[in-house]
RODO-145961 format. One record per residue: residue in one letter; x, y negated, z of N, C-alpha, C in turn. Coordinates in steps of 0.02 Angstrom, whole numbers, plus 50000, padded with zeros to 5 digits. Layout:
N
AXYZXYZXYZ
...
// end
This chain:
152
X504573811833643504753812133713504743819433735
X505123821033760505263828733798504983829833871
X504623834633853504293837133913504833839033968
X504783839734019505013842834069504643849634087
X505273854034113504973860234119504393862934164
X504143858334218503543854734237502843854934215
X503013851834170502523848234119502253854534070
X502803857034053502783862033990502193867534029
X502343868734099502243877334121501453876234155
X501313866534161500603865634154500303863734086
X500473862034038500243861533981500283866433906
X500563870233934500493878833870500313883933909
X499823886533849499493894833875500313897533891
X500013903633923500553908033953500603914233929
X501103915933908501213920933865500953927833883
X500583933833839500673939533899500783946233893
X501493943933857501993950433870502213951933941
X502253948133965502563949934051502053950934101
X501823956034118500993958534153501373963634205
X501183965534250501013972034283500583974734299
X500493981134310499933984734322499963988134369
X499473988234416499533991534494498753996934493
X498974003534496498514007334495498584011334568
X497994008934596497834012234671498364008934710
X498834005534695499224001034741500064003334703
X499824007834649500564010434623500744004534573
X501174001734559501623999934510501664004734447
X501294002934395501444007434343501774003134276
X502004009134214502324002934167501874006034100
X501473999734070500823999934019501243997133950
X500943995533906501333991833842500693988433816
X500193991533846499503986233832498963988233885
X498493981933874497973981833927497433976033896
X496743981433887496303977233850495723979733884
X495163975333879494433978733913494353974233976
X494753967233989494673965634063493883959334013
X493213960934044492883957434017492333957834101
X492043951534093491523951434152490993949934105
X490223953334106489603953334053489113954734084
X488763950234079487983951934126487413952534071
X486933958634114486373959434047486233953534038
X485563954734007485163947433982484473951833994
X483973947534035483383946434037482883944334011
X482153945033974481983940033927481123940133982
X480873937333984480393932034034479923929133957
X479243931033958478943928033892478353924533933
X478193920533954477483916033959477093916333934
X476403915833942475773914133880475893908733858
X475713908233810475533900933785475063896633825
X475473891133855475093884533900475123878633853
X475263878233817475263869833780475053874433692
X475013876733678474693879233641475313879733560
X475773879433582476533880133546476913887133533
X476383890833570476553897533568476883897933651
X477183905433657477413909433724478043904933737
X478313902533797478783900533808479343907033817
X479763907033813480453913433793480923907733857
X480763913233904481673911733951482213916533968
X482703917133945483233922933958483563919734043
X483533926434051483903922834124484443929634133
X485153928834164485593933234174485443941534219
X485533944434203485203952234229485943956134269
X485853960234295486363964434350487113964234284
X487663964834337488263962134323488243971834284
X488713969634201488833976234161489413980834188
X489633987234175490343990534208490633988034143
X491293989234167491763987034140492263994234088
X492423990634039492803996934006493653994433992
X494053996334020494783995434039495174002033976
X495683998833944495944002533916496874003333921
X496944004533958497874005333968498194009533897
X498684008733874499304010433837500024010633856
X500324016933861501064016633858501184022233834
X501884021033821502494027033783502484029233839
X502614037933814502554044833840503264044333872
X503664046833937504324048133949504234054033987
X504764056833976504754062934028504344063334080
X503904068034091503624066034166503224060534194
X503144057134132502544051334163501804053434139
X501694057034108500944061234083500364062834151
X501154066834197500854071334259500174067834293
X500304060534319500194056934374499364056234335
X499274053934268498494050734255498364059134219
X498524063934206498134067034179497974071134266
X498294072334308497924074634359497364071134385
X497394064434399496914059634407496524061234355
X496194062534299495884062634249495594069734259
X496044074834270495624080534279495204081034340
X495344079234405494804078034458494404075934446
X493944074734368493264072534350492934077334330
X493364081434313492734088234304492314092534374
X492664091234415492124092834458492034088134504
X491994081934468491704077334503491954073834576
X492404075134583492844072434658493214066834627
X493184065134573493544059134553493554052534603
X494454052134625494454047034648494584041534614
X494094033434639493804028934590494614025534645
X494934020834616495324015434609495324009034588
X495644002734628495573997834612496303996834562
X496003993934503496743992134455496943984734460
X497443982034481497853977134484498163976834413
X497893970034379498293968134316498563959334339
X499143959834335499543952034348499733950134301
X499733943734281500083940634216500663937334274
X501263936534231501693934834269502163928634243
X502473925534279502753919234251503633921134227
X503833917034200504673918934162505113921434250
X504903920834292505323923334356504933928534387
X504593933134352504223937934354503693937234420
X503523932634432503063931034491502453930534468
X501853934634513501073931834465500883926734472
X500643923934433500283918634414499243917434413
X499053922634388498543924634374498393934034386
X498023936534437497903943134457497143942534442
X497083950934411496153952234412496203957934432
X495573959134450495713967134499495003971034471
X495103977034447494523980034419494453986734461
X493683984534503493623986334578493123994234545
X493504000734602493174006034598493184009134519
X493774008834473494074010834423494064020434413
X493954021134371494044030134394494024031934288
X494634036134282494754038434209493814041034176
X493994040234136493414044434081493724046734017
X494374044233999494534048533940495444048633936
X495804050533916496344051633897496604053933828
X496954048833804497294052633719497654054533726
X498124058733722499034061033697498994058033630
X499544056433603500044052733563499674058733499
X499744054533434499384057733366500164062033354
X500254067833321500854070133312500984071333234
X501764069733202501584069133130502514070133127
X502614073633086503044074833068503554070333010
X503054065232987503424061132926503524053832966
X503414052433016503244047433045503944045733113
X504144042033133504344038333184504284034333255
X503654032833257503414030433294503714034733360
X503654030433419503374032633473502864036933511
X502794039933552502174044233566501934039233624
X501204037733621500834032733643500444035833674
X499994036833736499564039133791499144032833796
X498684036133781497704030933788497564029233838
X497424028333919496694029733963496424024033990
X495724025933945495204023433956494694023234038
X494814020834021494334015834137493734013934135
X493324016034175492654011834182492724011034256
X492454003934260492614001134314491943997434350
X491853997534416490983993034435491173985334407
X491703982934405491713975834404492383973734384
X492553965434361493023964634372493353957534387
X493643956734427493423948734497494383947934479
X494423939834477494993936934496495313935634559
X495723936434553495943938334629496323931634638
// end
């Protein structure tokens, strides 16, 4: 029996090549995006021994972890400018922190699913490995630490 297209777009994961990324409210274009994780310490709580079985052991969840965000895209003319200036305003510390908008989006490019990784601010940047025997593309790193990261 054949699904209807209905059926299908509630019953299969969703693909996620089709994403956008909104940095500080900009529209940017990534080729990957990894690091969206929510992780809370862990606490450990030890009791004396009351029943004589030994210390009772309770872990209980501890303050919410930062978050580490990693963006990727190909190098084009003139797209370097925008995150390595942002990136250099960390050396003396005026770094402005940003909220990053990542959307997964549906086949009519509409989101579906948004997470927002609140108060975002660079900590590292790669330029592209350079090699003379090679083909590839030139690929740009930057790495994000972020306070949190909440579904929107």
């Amino acid at each position: 029996m054949a699904l209807t297209a209905a059926e299908m777009k509630n019953l299969y994961p969703m693909p996620v090549y089709q994403f956008r990324v909104q940095v500080g409210g900009e529209t940017m274009s990534f080729a990957e995006v990894s690091g969206l994780t929510v992780d809370y310490e862990m606490t450990t709580y030890k009791e004396s021994a009351t029943s004589g079985l030994g210390p009772v052991v309770m872990r209980m969840p501890g303050q919410i972890k930062e978050v580490h965000i990693t963006l990727k895209r190909g190098i084009v003319q003139g797209s370097a400018a925008f995150l390595y200036e942002w990136i250099s305003t960390t050396q003396y510390n005026l770094v402005e922190k940003k909220d990053i908008t990542i959307s997964l989006l549906d086949e009519l490019g509409q989101p579906r699913l948004t997470w927002v990784a609140i108060n975002a601010f660079p900590n590292k940047l790669d330029m592209p490995t350079f090699d003379a025997k090679s083909n590839d593309v030139a690929i740009e790193t930057l790495a994000l630490t972020a306070d949190m990261v909440r579904k929107q």
